[in-house]
VOPAGU-2260 file (C-alpha; in pm, 1 decimal, decimal comma):
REM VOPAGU-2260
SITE   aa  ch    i         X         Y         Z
SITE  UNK   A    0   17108,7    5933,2    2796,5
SITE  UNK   A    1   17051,9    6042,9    2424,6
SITE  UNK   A    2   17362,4    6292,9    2369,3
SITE  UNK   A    3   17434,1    6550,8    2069,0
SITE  UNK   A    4   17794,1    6624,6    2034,4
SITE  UNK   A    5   17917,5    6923,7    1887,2
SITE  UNK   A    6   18203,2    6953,7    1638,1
SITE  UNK   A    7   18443,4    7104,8    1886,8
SITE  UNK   A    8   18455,9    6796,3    2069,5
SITE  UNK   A    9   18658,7    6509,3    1990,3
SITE  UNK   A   10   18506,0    6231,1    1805,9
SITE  UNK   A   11   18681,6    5996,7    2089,0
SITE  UNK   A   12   18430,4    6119,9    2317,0
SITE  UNK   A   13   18146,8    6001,4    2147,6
SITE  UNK   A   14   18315,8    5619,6    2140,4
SITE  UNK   A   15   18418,6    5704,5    2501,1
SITE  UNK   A   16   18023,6    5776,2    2550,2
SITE  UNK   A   17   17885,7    5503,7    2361,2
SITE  UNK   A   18   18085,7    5268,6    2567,0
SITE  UNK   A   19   17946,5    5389,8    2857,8
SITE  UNK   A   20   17573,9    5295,4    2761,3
SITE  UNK   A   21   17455,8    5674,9    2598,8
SITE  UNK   A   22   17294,5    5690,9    2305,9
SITE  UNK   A   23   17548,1    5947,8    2131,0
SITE  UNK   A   24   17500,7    6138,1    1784,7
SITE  UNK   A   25   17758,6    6378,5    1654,0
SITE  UNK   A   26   17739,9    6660,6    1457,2
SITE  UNK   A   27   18007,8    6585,0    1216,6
SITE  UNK   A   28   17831,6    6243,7    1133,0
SITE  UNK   A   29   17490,1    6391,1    1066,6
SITE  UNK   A   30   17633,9    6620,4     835,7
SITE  UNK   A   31   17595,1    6859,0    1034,3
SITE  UNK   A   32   17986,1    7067,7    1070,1
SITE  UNK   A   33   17952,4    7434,5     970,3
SITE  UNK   A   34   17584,3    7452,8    1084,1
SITE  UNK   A   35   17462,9    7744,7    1254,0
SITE  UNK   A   36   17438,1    7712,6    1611,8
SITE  UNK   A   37   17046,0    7742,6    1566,8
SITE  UNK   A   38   17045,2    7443,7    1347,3
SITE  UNK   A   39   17262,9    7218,2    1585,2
SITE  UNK   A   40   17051,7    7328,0    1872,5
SITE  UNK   A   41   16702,7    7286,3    1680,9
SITE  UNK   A   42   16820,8    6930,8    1572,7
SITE  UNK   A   43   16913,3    6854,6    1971,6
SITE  UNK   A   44   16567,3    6965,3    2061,8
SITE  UNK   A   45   16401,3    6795,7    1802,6
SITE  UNK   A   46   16539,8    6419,5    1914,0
SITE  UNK   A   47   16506,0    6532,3    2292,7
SITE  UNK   A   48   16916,5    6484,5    2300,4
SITE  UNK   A   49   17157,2    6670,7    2579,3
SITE  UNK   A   50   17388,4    6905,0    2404,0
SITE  UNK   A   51   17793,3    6885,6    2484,6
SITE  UNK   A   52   17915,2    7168,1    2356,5
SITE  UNK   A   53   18238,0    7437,2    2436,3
SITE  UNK   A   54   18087,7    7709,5    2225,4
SITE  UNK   A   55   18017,3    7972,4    2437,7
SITE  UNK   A   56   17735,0    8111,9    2217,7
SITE  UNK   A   57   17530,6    7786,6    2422,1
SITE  UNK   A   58   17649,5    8002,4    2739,7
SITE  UNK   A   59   17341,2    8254,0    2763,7
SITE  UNK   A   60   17116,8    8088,0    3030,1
SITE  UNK   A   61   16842,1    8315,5    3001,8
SITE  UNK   A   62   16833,8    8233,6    2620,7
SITE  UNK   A   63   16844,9    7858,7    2698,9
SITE  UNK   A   64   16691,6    7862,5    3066,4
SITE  UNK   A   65   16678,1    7558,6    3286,3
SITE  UNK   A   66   16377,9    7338,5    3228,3
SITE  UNK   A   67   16311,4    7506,7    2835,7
SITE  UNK   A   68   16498,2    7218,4    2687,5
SITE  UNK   A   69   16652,1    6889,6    2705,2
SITE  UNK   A   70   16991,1    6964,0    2861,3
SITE  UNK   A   71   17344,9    7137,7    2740,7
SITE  UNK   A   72   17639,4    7081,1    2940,2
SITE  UNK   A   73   17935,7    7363,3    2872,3
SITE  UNK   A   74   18257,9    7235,7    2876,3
SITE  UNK   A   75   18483,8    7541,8    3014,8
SITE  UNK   A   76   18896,6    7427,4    3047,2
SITE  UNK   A   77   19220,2    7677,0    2983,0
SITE  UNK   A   78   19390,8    7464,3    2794,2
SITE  UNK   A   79   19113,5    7217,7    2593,5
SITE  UNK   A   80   19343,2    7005,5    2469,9
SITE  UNK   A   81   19166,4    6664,0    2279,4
SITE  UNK   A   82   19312,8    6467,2    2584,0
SITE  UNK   A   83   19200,1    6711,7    2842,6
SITE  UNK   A   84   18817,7    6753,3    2666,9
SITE  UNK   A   85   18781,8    6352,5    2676,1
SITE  UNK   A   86   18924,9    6295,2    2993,7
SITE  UNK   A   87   18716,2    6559,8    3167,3
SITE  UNK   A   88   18414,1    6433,8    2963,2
SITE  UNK   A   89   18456,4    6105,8    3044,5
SITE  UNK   A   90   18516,3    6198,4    3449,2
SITE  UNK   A   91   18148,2    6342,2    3421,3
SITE  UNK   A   92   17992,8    6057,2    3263,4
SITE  UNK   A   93   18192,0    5775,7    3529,3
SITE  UNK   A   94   18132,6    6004,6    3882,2
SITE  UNK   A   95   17825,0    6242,0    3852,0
SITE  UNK   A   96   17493,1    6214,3    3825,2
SITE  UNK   A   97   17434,8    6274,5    3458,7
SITE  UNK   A   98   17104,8    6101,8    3429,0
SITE  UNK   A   99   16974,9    6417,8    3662,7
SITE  UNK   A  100   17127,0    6682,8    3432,1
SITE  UNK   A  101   16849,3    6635,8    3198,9
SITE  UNK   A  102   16709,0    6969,6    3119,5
SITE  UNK   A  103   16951,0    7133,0    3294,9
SITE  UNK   A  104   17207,5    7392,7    3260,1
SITE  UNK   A  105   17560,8    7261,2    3362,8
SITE  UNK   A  106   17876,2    7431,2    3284,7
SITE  UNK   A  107   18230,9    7226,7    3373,4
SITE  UNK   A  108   18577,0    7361,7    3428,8
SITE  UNK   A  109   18825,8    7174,4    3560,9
SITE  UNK   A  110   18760,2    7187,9    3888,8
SITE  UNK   A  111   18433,1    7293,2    3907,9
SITE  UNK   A  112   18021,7    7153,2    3813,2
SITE  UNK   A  113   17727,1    7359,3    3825,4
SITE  UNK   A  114   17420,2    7296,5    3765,6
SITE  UNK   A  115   17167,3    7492,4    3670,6
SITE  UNK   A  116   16838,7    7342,0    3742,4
SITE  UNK   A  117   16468,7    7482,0    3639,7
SITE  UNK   A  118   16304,6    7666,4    3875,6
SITE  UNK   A  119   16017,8    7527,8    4099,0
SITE  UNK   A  120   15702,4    7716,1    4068,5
């Protein structure tokens, strides 16, 4: 999977990625930290990547609908620790079906995974 990370993730999650076969880019090593949300999400779009994210500004889904775009998964915990964020990250990536979340709308608390799919016609 071809995966945009957002500065308020770990870089550790993007080696704990890579070593799990994704095809990760961060923001901070494109150059990207400070950017507007509009120009992190434009660059996603534009290389077809899956946005991780915990900004909640990403949390709109009728501004970024199911099916309108390549894929943003919100990480939601209490108490986002850099531990916590990888480890839940990386539980994602090892037990669910990530491959299918493409295009989707998936939001991830600690105990919880929904996914928001696009709508058949």
């Amino acid at each position: 999977m071809k995966i945009k990370l957002d500065e308020n993730l770990p870089l550790q999650t993007a080696t704990m990625l890579a070593a799990l076969g994704h095809d990760v880019q961060t923001v901070r090593e494109e150059g990207l930290t400070g950017s507007t949300d509009r120009a992190v999400w434009e660059m996603a779009q534009r290389e077809e990547r899956f946005l991780i994210t915990q900004d909640l500004d990403f949390s709109d889904r009728r501004r970024f609908a199911p099916g309108t775009h390549h894929g943003i998964l919100l990480i939601r915990l209490r108490s986002p620790s850099r531990h916590a964020l990888i480890e839940r990250v990386g539980g994602l990536f090892r037990t669910e079906d990530t491959v299918g979340w493409g295009g989707c709308f998936v939001v991830a608390t600690e105990r919880k995974v929904r996914v928001r799919r696009a709508q058949q016609k």
